[in-house]
N, C-alpha and C positions, 0 to 999 in steps of 0.2 A: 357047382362051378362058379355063379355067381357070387353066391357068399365066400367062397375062397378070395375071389378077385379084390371084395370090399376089404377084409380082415386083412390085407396084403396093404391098402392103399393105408387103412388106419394107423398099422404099424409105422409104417414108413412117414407120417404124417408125424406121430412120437417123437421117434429119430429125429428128425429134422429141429423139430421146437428143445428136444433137450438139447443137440448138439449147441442151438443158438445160445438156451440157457446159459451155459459152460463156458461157452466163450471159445472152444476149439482146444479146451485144456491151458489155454494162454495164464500168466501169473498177473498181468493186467487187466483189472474186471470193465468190462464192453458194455455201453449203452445197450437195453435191455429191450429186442422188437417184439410185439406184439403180431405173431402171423393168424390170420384168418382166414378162413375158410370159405370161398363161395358158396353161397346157395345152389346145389344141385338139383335137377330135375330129380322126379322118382324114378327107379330100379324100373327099367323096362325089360324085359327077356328080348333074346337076339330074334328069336321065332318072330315078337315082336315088332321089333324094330327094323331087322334084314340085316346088320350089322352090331360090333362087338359095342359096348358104352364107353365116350369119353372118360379119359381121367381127371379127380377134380384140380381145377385151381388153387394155387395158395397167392394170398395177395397181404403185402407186408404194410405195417401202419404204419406211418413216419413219426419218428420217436421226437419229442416237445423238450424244446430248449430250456430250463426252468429262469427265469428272472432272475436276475441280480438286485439285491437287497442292500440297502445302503443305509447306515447308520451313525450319526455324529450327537457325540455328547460334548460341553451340552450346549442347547439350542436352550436363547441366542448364545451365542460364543463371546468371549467380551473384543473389543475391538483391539487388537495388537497382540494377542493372549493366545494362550493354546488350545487345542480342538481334538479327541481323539476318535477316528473314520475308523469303524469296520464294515466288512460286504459279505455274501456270498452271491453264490451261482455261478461264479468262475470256473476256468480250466485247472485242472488240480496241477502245484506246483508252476505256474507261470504269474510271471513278474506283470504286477499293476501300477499305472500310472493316473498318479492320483492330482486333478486342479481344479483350480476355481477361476469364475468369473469375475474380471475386475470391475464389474459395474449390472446391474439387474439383468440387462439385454441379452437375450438367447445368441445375439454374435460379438457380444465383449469378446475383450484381448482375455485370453487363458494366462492366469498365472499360475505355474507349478509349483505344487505345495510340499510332496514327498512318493516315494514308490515303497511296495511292498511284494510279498510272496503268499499266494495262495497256497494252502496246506494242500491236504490231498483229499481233503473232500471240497475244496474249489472254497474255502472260507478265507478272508483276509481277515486274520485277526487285531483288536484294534490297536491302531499306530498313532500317536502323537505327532500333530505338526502345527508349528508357529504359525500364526498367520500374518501375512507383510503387513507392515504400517501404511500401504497404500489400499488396503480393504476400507473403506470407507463403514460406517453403519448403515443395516440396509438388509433387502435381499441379495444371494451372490449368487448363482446356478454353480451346483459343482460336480464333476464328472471323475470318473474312476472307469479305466480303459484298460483290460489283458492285452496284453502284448501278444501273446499266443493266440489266442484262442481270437481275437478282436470283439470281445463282449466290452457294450459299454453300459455302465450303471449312471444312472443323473439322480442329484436331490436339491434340495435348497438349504443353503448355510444362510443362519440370517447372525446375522452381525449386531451388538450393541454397544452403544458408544458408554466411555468411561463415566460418563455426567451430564445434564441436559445439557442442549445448544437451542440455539436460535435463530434462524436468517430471515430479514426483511426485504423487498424490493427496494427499499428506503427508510429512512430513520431521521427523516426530513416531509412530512405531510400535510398538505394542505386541509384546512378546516375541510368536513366533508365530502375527503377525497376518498380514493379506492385505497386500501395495504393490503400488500399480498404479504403472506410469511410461510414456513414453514419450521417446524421442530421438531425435535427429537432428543434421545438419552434419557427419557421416561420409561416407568414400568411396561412390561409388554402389556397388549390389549387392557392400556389405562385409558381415564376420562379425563383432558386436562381443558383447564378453563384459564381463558386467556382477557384480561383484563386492565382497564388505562387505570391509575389512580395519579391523583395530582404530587410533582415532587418534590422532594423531601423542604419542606420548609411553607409550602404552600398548605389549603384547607382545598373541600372539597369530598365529593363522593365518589366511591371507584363504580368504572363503568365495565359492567362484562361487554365485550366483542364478541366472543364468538366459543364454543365449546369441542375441541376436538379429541377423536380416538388412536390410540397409537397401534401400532400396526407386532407384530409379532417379534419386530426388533425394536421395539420402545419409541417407534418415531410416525408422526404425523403427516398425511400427502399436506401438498397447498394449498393453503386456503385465501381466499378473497375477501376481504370484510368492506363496509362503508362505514368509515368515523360517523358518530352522531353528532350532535349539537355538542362540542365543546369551544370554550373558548381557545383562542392562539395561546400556546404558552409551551411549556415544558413539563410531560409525564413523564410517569414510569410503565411500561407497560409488563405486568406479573404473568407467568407462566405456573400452574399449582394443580402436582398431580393429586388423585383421590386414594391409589395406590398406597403413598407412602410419604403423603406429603411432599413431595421434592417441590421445590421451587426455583425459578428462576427470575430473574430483573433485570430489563432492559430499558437505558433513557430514549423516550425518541420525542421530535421536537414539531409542534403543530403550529404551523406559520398563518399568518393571517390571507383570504381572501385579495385576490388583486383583479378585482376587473377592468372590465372594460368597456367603453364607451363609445356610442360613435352618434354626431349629433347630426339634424335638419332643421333647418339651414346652420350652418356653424360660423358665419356669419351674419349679419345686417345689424340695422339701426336700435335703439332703445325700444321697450315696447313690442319688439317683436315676438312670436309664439315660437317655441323651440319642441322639437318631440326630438326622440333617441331609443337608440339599443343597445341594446346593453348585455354582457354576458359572467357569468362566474361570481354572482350572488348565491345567497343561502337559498335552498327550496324554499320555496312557496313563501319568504320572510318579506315586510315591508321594505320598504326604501322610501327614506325622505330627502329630498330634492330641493335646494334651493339656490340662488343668485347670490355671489358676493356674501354668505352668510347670512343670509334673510332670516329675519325672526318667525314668520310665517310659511317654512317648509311645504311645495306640496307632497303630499304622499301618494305613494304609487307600488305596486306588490308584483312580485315577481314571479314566474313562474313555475309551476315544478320541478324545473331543472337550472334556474336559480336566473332565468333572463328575464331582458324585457325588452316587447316588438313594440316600431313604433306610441310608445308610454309618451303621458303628455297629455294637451303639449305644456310648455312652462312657460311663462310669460316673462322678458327678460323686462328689468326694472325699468321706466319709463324714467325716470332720474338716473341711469346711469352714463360713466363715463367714458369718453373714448375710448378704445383701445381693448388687452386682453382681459376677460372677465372668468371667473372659474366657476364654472357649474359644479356644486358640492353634491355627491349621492351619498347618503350612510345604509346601510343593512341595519335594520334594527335590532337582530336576531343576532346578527355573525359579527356585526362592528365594521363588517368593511366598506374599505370609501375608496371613491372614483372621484375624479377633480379634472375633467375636459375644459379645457376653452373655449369659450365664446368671443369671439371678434368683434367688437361694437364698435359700428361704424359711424363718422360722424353723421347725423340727418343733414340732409341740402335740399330745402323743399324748393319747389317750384309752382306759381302757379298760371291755370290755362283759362282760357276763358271761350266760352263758347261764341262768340261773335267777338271779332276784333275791330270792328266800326261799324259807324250809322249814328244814325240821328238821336238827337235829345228823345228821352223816355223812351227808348228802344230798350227788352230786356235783357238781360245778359246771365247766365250759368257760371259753373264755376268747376274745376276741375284740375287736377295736379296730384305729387308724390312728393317722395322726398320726408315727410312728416314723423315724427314720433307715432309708433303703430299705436293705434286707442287715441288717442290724444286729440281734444277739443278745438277747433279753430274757426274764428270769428273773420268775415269780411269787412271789410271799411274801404272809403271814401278817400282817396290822396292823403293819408297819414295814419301810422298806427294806434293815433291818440283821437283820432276821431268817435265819433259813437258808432259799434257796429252793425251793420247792416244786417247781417245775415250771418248763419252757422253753417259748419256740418262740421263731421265728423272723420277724424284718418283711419283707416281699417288697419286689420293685421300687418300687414307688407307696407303701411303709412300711405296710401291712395285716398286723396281726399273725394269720400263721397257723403251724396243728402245736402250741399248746398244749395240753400234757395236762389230764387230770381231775385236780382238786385235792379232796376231800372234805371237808366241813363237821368240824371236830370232835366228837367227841361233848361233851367237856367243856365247850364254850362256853359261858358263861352270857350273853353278851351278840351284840350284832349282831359278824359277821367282815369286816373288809376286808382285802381283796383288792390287792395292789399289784402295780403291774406296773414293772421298772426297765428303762430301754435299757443294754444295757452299753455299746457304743460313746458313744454320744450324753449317757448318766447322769440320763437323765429321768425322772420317775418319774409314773405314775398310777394313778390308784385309786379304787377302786368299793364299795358296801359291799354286802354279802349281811346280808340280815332274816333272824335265828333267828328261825322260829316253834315254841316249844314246846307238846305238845299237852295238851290239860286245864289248861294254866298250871304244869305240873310242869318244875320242876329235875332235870336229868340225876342230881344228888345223892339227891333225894327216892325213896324206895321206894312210895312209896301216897298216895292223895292223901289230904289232911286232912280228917278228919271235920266234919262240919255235922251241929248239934244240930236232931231233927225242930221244925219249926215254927219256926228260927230261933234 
């Protein structure tokens, strides 16, 4: 009885898979299921069990959509040129719409390239279509969509341009600036080597920049370079694949260095010490520094990144003249020059005296401003032709210090001034010291003059 019941279920399991095979006798052939068969427990007898056995399960597989296969000849495509798309995995007999991306980005604007008809085994065979003159060179994402069925296939169209190009951020560059560039219209996955040589009429040695790869549509991401040590002038800069030789030539024009300066004190007198900052020299190149075109430049070196902090200080000429003076910087290395002003003002010395009265041979100091900074100055006696008494010295800022004691004469009979002369400069100032004598007595007088009692 059992094995009747089994030999009935197997049958019937037959049936079932051929009817699927067949399709139900239809003339349109039916994606093909795969039915399987649960795993059953073993044949138990009813004695066994108390009851008759379940019948088995059929449990169906979900039939796999195959991919859609997408192919363009040929890759790169030339830019403006034509392209022919075939696919399959499609719907058999439904209309395909076929486009491309106008720009790399998975959400560029779609432009519509052409449609087609899937045969009937779901193949789009291949179609010709122009591509717009707005496809740039490049990668494009391009898509092919049944209309029917909504199968959609993606691949990438890469695009090559008719002959190299070139683009700069600029074609105007500072000595030792940053260029960005980018090219293309080279062999696909070439080595191209990009290079300044001096132009046409000049000498000189060509300088490689930078070496790059081009990419499956003949063209290069962007690159960053730093000019080296050239002078200001006018190159060429060459583009030279290894592919096939292609070359290109472009002028771009390297301007000189302009810095900048900023002085302490940007004013005062002759003599005085000046320090400064500075920025937008050569790395790490010298700079020489001088007043009015001094024969004796100081030198001063800048930094890595082409400044200078508080440099210095420079000592403005102690013979110079009123008014504006130009502080000249040269880059030894780059040639360029900074020309700030200096304000030279006139000196107006003064001078102070440490006691400003008292008695014969009382000492006296000395002290004042105003002076040629450095600059020599002698004290004297009621005129600047007298012999001098005593020195010191004007510092930085012209502050007269280190004058000695000068003592009051005894002989004086009247008030003593005090003169103070620059030697450099030839200025002179002057203070007076109050004799005070005591009792009203003359250094000459031995005793003071009697007074009659009562007047």
């Amino acid at each position: 009885m059992m094995e009747d019941m089994l030999m009935r279920s197997l049958w019937l399991l037959v049936m079932v898979i051929a009817f699927v095979a067949v399709g139900c006798g239809g003339q349109s052939p039916q994606p093909t299921r795969v039915l399987e068969i649960a795993a059953a427990e073993p044949t138990r007898s009813p004695s066994e069990t108390g009851r008759a056995p379940a019948p088995t399960p059929l449990v169906a597989v979900p039939e796999r959509t195959p991919a859609i296969l997408l192919a363009i000849n040929p890759q790169p495509a030339p830019q403006s040129g034509q392209v022919r798309i075939s696919g399959r995995g499609f719907a058999a007999g439904e209309s395909v719409t076929i486009s491309v991306g106008k720009t790399a980005e998975a959400t560029s604007v779609k432009l519509p390239l052409g449609n087609a008809v899937a045969n009937t085994d779901g193949n789009v065979d291949p179609v010709t279509v122009t591509l717009p003159d707005e496809l740039q060179s490049g990668a494009h994402p391009l898509d092919a969509l049944g209309q029917g069925s909504g199968r959609r296939g993606t691949a990438t169209l890469w695009i090559r341009a008719p002959k190299p190009w070139l683009v700069l951020d600029s074609y105007d560059v500072q000595q030792y600036g940053d260029l960005g560039l980018v090219a293309g219209g080279f062999e696909p996955m070439d080595t191209v080597q990009v290079s300044l040589e001096p132009a046409s009429g000049a000498t000189g040695a060509s300088v490689t920049l930078v070496t790059i790869t081009t990419d499956q549509a003949g063209n290069a991401v962007w690159a960053q370079v730093k000019l080296p040590r050239l002078a200001a002038g006018t190159y060429s800069m060459v583009l030279r694949g290894q592919a096939n030789a292609a070359e290109l030539r472009r002028e771009i024009h390297i301007t000189p260095l302009e810095p900048t300066v900023e002085l302490s004190p940007w004013a005062g007198p002759p003599g005085v010490p000046v320090q400064m900052n500075a920025r937008g020299f050569a790395p790490d190149e010298h700079i020489h520094v001088s007043f009015g075109g001094t024969a004796d430049p100081t030198p001063l070196q800048a930094d890595g990144y082409g400044n200078l902090w508080g440099a210095g200080p420079v000592r403005v000429p102690q013979n110079a003249s009123t008014g504006a003076m130009a502080l000249t910087l040269v880059g030894d290395e780059s040639g360029a020059t900074a020309s700030p002003e200096f304000k030279v003002l006139e000196p107006k010395p003064w001078l102070e005296l440490t006691a400003w009265s008292g008695a014969p041979g009382a000492p006296v100091g000395f002290g004042g401003g105003g002076w040629i900074g450095g600059e020599r100055v002698s004290i004297h006696l009621n005129s600047a032709t007298t012999t001098p008494q005593s020195f010191g010295m004007a510092d930085d800022n012209g502050w007269l210090k280190g004058a000695g004691q000068v003592y009051v004469p005894n002989d004086v009979g009247d008030d003593v001034i005090f003169v103070a002369v620059g030697e450099q400069s030839h200025l002179v100032a002057a203070a007076t010291f109050k004799v005070v004598l005591p009792f009203g007595l003359r250094p000459s007088q031995s005793q003071p003059t009697p007074v009659p009692n009562g007047g």
